[in-house]
C-alpha positions in Angstrom: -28.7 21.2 -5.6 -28.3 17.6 -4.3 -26.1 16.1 -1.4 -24.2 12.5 -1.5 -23.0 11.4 1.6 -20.5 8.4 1.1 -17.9 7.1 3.0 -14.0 7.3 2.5 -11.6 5.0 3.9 -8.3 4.1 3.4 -9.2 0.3 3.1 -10.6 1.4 -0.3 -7.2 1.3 -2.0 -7.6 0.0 -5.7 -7.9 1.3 -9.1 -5.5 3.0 -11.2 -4.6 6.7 -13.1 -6.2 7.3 -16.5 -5.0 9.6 -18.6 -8.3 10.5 -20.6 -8.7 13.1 -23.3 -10.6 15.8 -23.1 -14.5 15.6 -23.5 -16.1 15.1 -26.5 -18.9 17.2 -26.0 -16.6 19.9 -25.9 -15.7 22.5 -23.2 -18.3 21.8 -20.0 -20.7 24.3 -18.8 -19.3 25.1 -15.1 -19.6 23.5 -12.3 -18.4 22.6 -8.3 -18.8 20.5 -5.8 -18.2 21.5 -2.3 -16.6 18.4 -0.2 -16.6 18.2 3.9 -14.4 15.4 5.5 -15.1 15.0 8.5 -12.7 12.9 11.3 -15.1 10.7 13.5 -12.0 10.0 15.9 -10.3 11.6 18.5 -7.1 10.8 17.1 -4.8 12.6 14.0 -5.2 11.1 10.5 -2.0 12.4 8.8 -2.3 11.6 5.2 -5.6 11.0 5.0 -6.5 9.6 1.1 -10.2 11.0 0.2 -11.9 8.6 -2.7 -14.4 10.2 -4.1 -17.0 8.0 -6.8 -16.5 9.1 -10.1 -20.2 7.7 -10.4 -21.1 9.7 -7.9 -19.2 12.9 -9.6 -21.6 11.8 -12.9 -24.8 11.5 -11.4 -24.2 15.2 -10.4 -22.8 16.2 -13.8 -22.9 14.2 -16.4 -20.6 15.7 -18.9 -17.2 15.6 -15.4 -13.9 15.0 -17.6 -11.0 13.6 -15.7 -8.3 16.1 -17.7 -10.9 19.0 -16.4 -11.2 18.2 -12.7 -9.4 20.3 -10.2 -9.4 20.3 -6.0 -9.0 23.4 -3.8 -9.0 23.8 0.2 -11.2 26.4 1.7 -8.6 28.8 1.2 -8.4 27.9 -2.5 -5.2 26.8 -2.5 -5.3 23.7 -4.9 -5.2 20.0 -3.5 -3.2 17.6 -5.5 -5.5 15.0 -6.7 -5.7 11.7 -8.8 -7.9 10.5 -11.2 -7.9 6.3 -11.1 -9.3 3.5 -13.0 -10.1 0.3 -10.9 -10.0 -2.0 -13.2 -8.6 -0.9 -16.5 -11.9 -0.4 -18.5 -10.9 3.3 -19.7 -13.2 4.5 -17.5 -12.4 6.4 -14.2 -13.7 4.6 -11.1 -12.7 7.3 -8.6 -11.0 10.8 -7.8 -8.9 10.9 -5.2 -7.5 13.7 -2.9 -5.1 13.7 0.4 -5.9 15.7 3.8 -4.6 15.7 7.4 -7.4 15.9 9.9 -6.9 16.7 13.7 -9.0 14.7 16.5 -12.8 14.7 15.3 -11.9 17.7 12.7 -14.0 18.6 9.6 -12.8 20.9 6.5 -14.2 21.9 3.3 -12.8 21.6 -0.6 -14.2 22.4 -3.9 -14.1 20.8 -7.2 -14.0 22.6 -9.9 -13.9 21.5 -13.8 -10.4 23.1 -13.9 -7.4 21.6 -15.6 -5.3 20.2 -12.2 -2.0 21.3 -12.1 1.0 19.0 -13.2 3.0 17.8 -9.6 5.8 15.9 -8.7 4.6 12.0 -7.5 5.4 10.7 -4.2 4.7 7.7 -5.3 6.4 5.2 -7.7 6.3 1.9 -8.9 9.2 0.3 -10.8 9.8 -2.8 -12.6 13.8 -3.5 -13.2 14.3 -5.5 -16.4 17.9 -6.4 -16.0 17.4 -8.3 -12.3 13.3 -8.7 -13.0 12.7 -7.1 -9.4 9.5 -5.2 -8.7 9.8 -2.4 -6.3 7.2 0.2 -4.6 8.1 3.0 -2.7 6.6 6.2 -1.3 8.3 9.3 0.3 8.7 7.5 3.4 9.7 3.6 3.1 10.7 1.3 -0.3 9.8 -2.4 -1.0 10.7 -4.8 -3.7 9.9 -8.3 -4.5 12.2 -10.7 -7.0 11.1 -11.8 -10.6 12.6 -15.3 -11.9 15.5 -13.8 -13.8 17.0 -13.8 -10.0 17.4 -18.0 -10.2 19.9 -16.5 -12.9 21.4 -13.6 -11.6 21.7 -15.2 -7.9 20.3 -18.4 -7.6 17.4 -16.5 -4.9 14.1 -18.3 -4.9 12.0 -16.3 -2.5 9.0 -14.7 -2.7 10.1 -12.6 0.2 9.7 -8.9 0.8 12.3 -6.2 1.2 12.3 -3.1 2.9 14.8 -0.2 1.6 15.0 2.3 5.0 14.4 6.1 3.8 15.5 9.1 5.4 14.7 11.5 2.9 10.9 12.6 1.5 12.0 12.1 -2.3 11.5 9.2 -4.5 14.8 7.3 -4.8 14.1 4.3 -6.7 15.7 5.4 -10.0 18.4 6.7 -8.8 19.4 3.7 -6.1 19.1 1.3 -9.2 21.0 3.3 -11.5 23.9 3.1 -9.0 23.8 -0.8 -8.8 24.5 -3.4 -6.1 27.0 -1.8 -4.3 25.6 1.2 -4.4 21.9 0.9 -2.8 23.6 -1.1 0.1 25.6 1.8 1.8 24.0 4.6 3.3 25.0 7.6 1.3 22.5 10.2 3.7 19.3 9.0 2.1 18.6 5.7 3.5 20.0 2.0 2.2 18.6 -1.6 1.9 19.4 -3.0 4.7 17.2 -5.7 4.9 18.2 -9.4 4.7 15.4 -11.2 3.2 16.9 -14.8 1.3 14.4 -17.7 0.8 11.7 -16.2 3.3 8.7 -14.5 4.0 10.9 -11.2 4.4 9.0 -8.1 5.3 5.4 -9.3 4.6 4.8 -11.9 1.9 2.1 -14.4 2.2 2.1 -18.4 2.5 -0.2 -21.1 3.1 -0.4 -22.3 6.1 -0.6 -26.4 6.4 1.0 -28.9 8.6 2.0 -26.4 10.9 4.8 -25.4 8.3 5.1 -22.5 5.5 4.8 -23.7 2.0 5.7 -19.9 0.1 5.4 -19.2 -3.6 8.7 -18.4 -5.7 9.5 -15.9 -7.7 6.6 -14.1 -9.5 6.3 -14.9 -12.6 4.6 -11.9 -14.4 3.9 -8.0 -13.0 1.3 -5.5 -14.4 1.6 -1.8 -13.4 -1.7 0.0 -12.9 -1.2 3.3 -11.0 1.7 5.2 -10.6 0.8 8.8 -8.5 0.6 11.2 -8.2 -0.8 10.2 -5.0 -1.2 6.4 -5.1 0.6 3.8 -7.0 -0.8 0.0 -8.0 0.3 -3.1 -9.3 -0.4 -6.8 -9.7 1.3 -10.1 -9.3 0.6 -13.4 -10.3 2.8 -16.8 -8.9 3.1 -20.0 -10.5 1.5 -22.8 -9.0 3.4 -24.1 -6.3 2.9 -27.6 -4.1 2.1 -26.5 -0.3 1.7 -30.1 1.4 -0.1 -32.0 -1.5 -2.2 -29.2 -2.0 -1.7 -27.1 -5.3 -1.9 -23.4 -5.0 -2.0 -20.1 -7.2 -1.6 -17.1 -6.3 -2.2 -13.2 -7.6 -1.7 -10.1 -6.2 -2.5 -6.6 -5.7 -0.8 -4.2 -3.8 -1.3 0.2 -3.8 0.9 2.7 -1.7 -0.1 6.2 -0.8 1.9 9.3 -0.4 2.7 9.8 3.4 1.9 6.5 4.7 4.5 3.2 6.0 1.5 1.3 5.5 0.3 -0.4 2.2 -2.4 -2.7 1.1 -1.9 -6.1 -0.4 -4.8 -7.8 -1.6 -4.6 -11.3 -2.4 -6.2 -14.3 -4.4 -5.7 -18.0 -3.8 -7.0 -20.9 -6.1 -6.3 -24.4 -4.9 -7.1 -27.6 -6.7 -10.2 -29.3 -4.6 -10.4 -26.8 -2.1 -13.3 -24.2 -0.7 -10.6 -22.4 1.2 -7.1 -22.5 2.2 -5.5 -21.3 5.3 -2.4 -18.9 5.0 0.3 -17.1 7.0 1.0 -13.4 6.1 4.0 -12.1 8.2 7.8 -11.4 8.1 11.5 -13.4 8.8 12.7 -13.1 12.5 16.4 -11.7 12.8 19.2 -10.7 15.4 18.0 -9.2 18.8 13.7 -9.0 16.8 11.0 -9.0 19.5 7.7 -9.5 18.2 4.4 -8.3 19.5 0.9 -8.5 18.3 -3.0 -6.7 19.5 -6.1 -8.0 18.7 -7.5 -4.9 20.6 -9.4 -3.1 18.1 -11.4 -5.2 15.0 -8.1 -4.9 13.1 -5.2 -7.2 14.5 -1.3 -6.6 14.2 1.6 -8.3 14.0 4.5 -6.4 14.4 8.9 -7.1 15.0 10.9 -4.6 16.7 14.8 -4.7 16.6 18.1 -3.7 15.4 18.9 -3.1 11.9 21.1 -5.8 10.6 24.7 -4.7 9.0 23.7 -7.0 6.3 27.1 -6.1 4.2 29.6 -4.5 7.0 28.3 -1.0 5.2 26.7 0.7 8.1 23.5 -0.7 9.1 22.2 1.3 12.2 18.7 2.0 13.7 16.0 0.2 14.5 13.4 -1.2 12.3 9.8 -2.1 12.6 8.0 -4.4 10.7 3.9 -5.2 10.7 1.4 -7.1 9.3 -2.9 -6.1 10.0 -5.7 -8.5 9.2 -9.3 -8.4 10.0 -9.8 -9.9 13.1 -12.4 -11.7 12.5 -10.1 -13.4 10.3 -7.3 -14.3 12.2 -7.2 -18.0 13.4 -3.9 -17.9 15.5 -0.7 -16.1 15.7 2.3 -18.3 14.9 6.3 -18.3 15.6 8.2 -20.6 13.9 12.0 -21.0 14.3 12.2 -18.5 11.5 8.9 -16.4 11.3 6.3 -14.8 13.3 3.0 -14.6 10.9 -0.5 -14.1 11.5 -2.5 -17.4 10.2 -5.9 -17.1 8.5 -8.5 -18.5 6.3 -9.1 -17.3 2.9 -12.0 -18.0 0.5 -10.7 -19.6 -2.8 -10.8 -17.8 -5.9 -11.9 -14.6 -3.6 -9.9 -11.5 -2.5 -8.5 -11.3 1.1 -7.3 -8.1 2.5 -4.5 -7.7 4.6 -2.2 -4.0 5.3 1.9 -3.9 5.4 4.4 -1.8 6.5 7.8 -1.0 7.6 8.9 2.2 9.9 13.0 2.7 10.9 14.1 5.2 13.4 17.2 6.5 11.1 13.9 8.2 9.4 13.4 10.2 12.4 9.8 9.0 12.2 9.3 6.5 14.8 11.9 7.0 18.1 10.8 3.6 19.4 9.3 0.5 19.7 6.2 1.8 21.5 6.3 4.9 18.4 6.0 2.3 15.9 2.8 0.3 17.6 0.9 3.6 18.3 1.2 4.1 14.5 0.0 0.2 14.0 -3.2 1.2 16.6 -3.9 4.3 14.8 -3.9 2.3 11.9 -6.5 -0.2 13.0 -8.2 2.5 13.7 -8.5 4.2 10.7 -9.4 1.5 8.7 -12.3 0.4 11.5 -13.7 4.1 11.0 -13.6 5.9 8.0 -13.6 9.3 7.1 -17.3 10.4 6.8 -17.2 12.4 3.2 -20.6 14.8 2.5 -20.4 15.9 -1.4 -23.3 18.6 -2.3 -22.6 19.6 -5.9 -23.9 21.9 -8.6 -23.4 22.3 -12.3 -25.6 21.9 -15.9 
């Protein structure tokens, strides 16, 4: 009998699900690992995603198969969990499971080397051939981004980020595209897009920063899928090079949404001819009646714009919306507003990732009643990724 203690946090959002066969060796020998997660904070983590080290899992019991790994609760009522691969090698990385913890709560699971049960996602990524968009959502907020095929369709070079509002807990980006144009842009009692986003940042893309301007990428140019739920879905982007004040940049992205959460992670790469480091803008397009606020209270800062939903087609745009942007603070350099933007500037190692978290929240959800709703949500967040969940694995097995 051996205990691990690691740590869990939901700034370790990577990897992606493997479907792997069943061991070789043959059917395991049995085993379990009992699991506490403990809350270190006096506040509620709703959704809270649990990684556990597949490593970790082997150096316990070496023959663990990801098709025979299964969580319970302390009642034994199963958990759904997710089996991911960070970075495509065909072997798993990490298992992950979701919990909600009150105020400095702790709670128990098992895992057994039981097939897990088949569940519905709620998560999904989706590329859309015949417009080239990329979209993300979870079952409460929807993104998309714009391939190239849109300088066709629509003559839209952007970047940009779009939010599609959500008032229901199911996935809806099949459906919504199956209807077409017309149709995702009325409000039908699930939600719409209502967001205008055009050649601009949107609702969190990134920029460099130079000559007190923005100098954004265009369109992206190619997409891999990596995850796609049950719990937490992945992709990457990559941008062609683009000129930002004499200065050519490249960028690539990678960005993973979990279940229950109007918060995602974007990770991003820059490489730029001659340079050590560049200094970029990550934030979101200012619109009608928007007030923007930021905190640099806690080690993780936010940017965030409060205001009214705009009736971007005369189809019924109503609530508020809240967009955000967090960055390490020790990143941050300054907080801009242009005549168009507010964005959080900071400096970013070439050829090395930078971390930065997104998000969108609407009233019509019935998940945030206000402005001061929304920026509790963007503390608790800064929060949570400051201090993780403290994870004690003590396992067993032959």
């Amino acid at each position: 009998m051996t205990s691990i203690v690691c740590r869990a946090s939901l700034a370790a959002l990577a990897l992606a699900m493997l479907p792997v066969a069943a061991s070789a060796q043959g059917p395991a020998a049995s085993f379990s690992y009992d699991v506490r997660v403990e809350n270190p904070l006096p506040i509620a983590r709703e959704h809270e995603t649990i990684a556990l080290s597949w490593e970790m899992l082997r150096q316990q019991y070496r023959r663990v198969d990801a098709s025979r790994v299964r969580v319970i609760d302390a009642a034994g009522v199963e958990v759904v969990s997710q089996v991911l691969d960070a970075d495509a090698d065909g072997t798993p990385d990490s298992l992950l499971f979701q919990t909600s913890l009150w105020p400095n709560e702790t709670k128990s699971f098992r895992i057994l080397n039981e097939p897990a049960k088949v569940v519905k996602p709620r998560v999904h990524v989706k590329f859309v051939p015949e417009r080239t968009d990329i979209a993300w959502e979870n079952d409460r907020i929807a993104f998309r981004t714009y391939g190239q095929l849109l300088w066709q369709l629509e003559n839209l070079h952007s970047s940009g980020v779009d939010v599609w509002v959500k008032r229901t807990r199911e996935l809806v980006l099949d459906k919504w595209y199956a209807g077409g144009h017309d149709f995702y842009h009325l409000d039908r009692g699930e939600g719409a897009d209502f967001y205008k986003v055009g050649p601009t940042l949107g609702a969190g893309a990134t920029a460099i920063w130079r000559n007190d301007r923005l100098y954004r990428a265009e369109n992206f140019r190619t997409h891999r899928i990596v995850a796609n739920g049950p719990i937490r879905a992945i992709f990457e982007l990559d941008f062609d090079p683009w000129d930002a004040g004499g200065v050519r940049v490249t960028e690539s992205k990678r960005i993973a949404i979990d279940a229950g959460q109007n918060v995602y992670r974007q990770e991003s790469v820059f490489r730029a001819d001659g340079q050590d480091s560049v200094t970029y803008a990550v934030g979101f397009v200012k619109r009608p009646g928007l007030v923007g606020s930021t905190s640099r209270a806690r080690a993780w800062a936010w940017l965030s714009g409060w205001g009214p939903v705009e009736n971007k087609y005369g189809e019924g745009g109503h609530g508020d919306l809240g967009t955000a942007a967090l960055v390490d603070r020790a990143r941050v350099l300054d907080v801009k507003e242009t005549s168009d933007h507010y964005v959080l500037v900071a400096k970013a190692p070439v050829g090395r990732r930078v971390v930065h978290y997104l998000g969108a929240g609407w009233t019509g959800s019935r998940d945030f009643d206000d402005a001061e709703a929304w920026w509790a949500c963007l503390d608790a967040w800064a929060q949570r990724l400051t201090t993780p969940v403290k994870v004690t694995l003590t396992g067993s097995g032959r």
